[in-house]
C-alpha distance (Angstrom), angle and dihedral (degrees) to the residues before:
residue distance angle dihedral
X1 . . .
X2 3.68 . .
X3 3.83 132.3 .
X4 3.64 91.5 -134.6
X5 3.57 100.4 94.9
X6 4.11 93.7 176.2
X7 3.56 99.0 35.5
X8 3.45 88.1 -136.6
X9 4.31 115.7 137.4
X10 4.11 109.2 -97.6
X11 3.66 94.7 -113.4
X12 3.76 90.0 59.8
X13 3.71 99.7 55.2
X14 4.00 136.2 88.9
X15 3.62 98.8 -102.7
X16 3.48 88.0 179.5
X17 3.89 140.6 -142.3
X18 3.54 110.7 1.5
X19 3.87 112.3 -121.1
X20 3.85 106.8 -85.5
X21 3.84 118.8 -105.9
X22 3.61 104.2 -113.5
X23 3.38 83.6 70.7
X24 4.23 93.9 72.0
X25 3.77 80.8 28.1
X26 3.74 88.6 70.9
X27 3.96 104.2 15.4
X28 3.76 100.1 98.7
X29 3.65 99.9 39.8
X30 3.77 86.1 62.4
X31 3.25 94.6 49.5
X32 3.58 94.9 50.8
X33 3.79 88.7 51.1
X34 4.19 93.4 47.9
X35 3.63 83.0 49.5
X36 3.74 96.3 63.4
X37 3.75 93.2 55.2
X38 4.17 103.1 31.1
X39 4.00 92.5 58.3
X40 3.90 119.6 161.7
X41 3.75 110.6 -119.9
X42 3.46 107.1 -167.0
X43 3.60 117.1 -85.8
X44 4.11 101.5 0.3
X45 3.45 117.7 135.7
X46 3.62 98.7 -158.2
X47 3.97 97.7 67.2
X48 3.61 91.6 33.7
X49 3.52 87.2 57.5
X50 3.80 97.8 46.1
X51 3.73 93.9 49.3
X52 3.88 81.0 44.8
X53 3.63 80.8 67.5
X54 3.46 104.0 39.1
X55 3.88 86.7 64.0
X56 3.82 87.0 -118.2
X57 3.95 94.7 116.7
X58 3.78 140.4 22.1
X59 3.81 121.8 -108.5
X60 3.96 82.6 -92.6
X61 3.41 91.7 65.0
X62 4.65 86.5 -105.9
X63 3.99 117.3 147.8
X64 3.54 98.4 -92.3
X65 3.97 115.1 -105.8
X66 3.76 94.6 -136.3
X67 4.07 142.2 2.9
X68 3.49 93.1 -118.7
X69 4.06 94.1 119.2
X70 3.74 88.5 46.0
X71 3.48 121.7 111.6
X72 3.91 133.8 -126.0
X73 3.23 96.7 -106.0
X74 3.79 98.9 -144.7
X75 3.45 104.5 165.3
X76 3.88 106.8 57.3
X77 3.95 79.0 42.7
X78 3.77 91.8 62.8
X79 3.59 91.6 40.9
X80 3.88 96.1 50.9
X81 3.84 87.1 47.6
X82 3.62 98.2 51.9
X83 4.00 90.7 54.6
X84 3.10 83.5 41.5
X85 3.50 107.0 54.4
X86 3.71 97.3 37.1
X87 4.28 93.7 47.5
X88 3.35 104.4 17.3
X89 4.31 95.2 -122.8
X90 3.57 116.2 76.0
X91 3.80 99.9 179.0
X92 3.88 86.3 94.9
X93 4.05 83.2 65.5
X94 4.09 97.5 49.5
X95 3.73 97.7 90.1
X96 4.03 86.6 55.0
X97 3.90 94.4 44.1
X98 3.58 88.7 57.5
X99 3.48 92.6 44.8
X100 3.66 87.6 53.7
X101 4.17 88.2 49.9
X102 3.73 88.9 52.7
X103 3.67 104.5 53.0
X104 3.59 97.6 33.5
X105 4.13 88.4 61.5
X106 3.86 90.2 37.8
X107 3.92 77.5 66.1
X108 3.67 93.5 44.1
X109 4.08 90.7 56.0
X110 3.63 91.9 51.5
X111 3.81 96.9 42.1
X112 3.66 88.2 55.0
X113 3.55 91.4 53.7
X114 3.76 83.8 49.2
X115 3.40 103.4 53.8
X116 3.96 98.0 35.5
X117 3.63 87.6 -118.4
X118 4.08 112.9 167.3
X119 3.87 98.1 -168.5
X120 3.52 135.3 42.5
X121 4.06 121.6 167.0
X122 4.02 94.2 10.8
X123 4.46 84.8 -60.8
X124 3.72 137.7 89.7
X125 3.62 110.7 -72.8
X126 4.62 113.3 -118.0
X127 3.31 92.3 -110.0
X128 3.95 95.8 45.4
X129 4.03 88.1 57.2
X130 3.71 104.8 37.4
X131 3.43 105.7 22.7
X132 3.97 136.2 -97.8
X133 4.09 93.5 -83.8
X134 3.94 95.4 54.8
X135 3.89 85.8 48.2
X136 3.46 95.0 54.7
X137 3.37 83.4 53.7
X138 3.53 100.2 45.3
X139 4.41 95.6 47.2
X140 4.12 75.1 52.5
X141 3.13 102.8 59.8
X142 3.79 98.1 35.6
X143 3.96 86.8 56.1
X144 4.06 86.8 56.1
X145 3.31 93.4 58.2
X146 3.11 99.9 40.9
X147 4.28 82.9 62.0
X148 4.08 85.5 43.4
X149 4.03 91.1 49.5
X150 3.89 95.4 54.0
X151 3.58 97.1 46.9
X152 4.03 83.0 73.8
X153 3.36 91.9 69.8
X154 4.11 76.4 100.2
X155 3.97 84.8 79.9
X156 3.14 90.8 75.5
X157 3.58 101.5 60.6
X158 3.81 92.8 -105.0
X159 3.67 119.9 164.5
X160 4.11 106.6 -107.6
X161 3.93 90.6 -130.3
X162 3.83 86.4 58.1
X163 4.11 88.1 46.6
X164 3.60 85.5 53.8
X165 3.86 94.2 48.3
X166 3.88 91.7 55.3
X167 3.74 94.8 42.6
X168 3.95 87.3 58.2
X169 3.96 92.5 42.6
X170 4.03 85.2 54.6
X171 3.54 108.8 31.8
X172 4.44 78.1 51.5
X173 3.67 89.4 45.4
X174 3.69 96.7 58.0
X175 3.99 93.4 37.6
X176 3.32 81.5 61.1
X177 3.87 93.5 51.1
X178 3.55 90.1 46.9
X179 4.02 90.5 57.8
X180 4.15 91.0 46.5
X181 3.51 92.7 52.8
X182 4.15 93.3 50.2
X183 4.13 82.8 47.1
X184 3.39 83.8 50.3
X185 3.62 103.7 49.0
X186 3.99 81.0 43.9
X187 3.88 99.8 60.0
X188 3.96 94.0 52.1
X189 4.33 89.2 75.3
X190 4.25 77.5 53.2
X191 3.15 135.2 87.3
X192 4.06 97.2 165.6
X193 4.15 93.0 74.1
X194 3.41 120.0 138.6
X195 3.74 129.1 -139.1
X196 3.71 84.9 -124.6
X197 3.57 91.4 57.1
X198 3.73 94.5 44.5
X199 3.50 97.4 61.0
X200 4.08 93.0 45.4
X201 3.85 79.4 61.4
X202 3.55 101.9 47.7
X203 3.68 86.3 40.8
X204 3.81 86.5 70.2
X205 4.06 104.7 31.1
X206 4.06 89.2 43.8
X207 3.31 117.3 19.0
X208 4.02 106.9 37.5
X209 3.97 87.3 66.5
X210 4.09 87.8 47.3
X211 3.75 91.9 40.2
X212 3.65 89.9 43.5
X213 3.86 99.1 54.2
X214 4.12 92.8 47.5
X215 4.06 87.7 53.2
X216 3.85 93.6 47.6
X217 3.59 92.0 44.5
X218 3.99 90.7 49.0
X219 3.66 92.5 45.6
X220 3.93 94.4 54.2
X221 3.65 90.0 49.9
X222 4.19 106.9 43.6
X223 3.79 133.9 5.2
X224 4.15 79.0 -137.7
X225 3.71 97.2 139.7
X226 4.26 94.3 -169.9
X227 4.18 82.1 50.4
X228 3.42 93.9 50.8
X229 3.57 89.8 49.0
X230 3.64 92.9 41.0
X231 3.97 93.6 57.1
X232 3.96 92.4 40.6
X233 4.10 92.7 55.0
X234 4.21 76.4 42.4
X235 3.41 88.1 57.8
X236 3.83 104.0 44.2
X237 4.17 86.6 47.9
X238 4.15 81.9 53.9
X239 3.68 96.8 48.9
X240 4.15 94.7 46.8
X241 4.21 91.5 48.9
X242 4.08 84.3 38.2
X243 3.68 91.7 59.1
X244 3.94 105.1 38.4
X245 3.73 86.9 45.7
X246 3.86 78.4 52.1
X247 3.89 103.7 48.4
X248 4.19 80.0 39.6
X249 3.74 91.8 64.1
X250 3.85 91.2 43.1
X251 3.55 84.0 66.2
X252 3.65 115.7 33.4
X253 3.58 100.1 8.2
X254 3.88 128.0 112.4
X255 3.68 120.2 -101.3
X256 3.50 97.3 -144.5
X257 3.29 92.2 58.9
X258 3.76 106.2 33.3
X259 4.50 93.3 46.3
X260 4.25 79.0 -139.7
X261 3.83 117.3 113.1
X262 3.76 116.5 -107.3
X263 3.88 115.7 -101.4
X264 3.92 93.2 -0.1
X265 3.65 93.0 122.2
X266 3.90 89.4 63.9
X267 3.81 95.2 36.6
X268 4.01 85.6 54.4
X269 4.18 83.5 48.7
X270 3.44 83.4 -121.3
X271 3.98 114.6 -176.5
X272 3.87 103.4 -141.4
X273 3.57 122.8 153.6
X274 4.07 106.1 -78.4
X275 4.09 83.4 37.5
X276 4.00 89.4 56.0
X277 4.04 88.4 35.9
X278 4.00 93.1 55.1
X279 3.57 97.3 48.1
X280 4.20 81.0 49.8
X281 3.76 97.8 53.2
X282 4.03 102.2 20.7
X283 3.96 115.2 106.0
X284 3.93 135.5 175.3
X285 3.88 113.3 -10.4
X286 3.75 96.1 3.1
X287 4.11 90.9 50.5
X288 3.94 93.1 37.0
X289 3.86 83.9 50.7
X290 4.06 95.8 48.6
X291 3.91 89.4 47.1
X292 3.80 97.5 46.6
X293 4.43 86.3 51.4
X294 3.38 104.9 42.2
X295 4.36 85.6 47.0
X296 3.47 77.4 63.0
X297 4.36 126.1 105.2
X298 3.59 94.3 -150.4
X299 4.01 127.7 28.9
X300 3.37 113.6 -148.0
X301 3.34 131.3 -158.1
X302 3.62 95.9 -100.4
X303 3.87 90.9 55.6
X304 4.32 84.5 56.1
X305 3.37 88.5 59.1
X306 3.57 100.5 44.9
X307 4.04 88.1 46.4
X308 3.71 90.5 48.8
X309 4.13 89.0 54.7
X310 4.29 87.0 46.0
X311 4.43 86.5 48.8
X312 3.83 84.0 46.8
X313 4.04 95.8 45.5
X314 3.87 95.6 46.6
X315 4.06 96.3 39.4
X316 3.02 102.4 -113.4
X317 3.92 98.3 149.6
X318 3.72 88.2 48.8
X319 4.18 87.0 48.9
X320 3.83 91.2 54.5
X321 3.44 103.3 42.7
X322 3.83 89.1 52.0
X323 4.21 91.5 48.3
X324 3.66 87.5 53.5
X325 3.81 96.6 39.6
X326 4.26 87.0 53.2
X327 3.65 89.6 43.0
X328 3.84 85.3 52.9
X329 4.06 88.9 49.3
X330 4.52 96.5 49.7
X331 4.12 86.7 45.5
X332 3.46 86.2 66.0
X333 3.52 96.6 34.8
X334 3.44 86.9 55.7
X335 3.64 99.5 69.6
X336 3.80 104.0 27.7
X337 3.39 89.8 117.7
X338 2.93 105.9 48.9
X339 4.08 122.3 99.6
X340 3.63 112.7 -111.3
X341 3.90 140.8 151.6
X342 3.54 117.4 -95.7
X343 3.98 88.9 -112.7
X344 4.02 90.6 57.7
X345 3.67 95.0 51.5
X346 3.44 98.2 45.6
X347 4.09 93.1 52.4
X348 4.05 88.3 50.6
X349 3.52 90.6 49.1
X350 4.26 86.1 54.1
X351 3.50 95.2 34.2
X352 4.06 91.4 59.4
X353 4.19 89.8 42.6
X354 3.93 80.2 49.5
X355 3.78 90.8 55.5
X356 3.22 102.9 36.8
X357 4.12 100.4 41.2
X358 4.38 93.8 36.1
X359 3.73 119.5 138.5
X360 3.50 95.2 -163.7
């Protein structure tokens, strides 16, 4: 089954909202600051495999050629931007954004490994080249430095109670993650989920992280307590629209665009959003149809098609693009009040049509 859903020639399409500037604005200072703490001893697997993953080397251990396997790196973005935007110097925040970088793609090693999934970023996934023990390993040790890197926050000249503060909101934040992911893992041997309890979980696996990195950031930058507040409701809002734009494109998006196989996320029964919404709305043929699939071992690609015509009957597109499009609507909502430089609100307001409208 292809990606391309229209058919249509990649040039041709709506590829979407380009991806906002603060993230190049902030891109290579994170680097620089992951690169202090992910260094390459000779010879150790566990660093070459975590800069394996962060798309900065080959599976030889060779300077990578080009960033194409790296990842957005949305959460020490909206970290950075919430110091930012509330203090006008974010550099205070770039220990924490790193943080953020490492333990969100400790998850990604180990959810791989979960989910049997061979490529992530258009390459072979860490546990697909070295095996699942030397992953574990690897998503491990990422997560400890991650732990390591935000502790020199103190650099900065930030007050140790503060440090403290942070450490909790993370360390919380990616407990949190941690519990999603095992709901998660739970709901695909269901098919009696409800959309309610879908978006607890992804309120955990997605959005704590997100949420997390937009409280941190506001906390280094004001001792505001209705901003903080303001950014962390922002940052739930993101997280929701980010992850049912997410489970959207595992569905209908393209996977040229996306680096995710087409139609994986229903051959792995996987219960995103329009899955859990068409087993809510379907009835007689369409329901008997979505029961008698996803009782099966192995989905074919008949039984894509056939699911794709039941997501299609029900509305599920529709249903998800609205969810994401509301989620859009409170993010902003959620810091209208707040005071902000012209610049800041006009980046939120592209970062959310960026979420909300991506193609990949």
């Amino acid at each position: 089954m292809s990606g391309n859903i229209s058919g249509q020639p990649i040039a041709s399409r709506d590829l979407g909202p380009g991806l906002p500037a603060m993230f190049d604005r902030y891109k290579s200072r994170v680097e620089q600051e992951l690169s202090r703490f992910v260094r390459l001893p000779e010879g150790t697997d566990p660093y070459t495999l975590i800069r394996y993953h962060l798309g900065w080397v080959d599976q030889r251990g060779v300077t990578a050629r080009s960033a194409i396997s790296q990842g957005k790196a949305m959460r020490p973005t909206l970290c950075l931007f919430a110091c930012e935007a509330l203090d006008e110097d974010p550099d205070k925040a770039l220990p924490a954004a790193a943080a953020l970088e490492l333990i969100h793609n400790f998850s990604l090693i180990h959810d791989d490994i979960q989910d049997q999934d061979v490529e992530r970023r258009h390459q072979p996934t860490v546990w697909s080249i070295w095996g699942v023990p030397k992953a574990l390993v690897a998503g491990d040790a990422m997560q400890s430095v991650g732990d390591v890197c935000l502790l020199n926050t103190s650099r900065y000249g930030v007050p140790p109670q503060t440090i403290l503060r942070i450490s909790n909101i993370l360390t919380s934040s990616y407990l949190e993650m941690i519990q999603g992911q095992c709901l998660d893992l739970g709901f695909e041997s269901s098919t009696e989920i409800t959309s309610a309890d879908y978006l607890q979980m992804i309120a955990f696996k997605t959005g704590a992280l997100i949420r997390s990195g937009m409280e941190i950031g506001a906390l280094l930058a004001t001792g505001d307590h209705a901003a903080y507040q303001a950014f962390s409701t922002f940052g739930s809002c993101v997280g929701r629209a980010f992850q049912i734009r997410d489970d959207y494109l595992g569905i209908w998006g393209d996977t040229s665009l996306t680096g995710k196989s087409a139609g994986n996320d229903i051959r792995r029964h996987k219960q995103s959003f329009p899955i859990v919404y068409a087993f809510e709305r379907a009835s007689g043929k369409n329901r008997e149809d979505l029961l008698r699939i996803y009782a099966k071992e192995e989905i074919d690609d008949d039984d894509v098609g056939r699911v794709l015509a039941i997501l299609d009957d029900v509305g599920a597109r529709d249903e998800s693009e609205s969810l994401t499009e509301a989620s859009a609507e409170q993010a902003l909502e959620a810091i209208a009040s707040v005071s902000l430089p012209a610049w800041a609100r006009t980046e939120a307001e592209g970062l959310v049509d960026f979420l909300a409208r991506r193609q990949y």
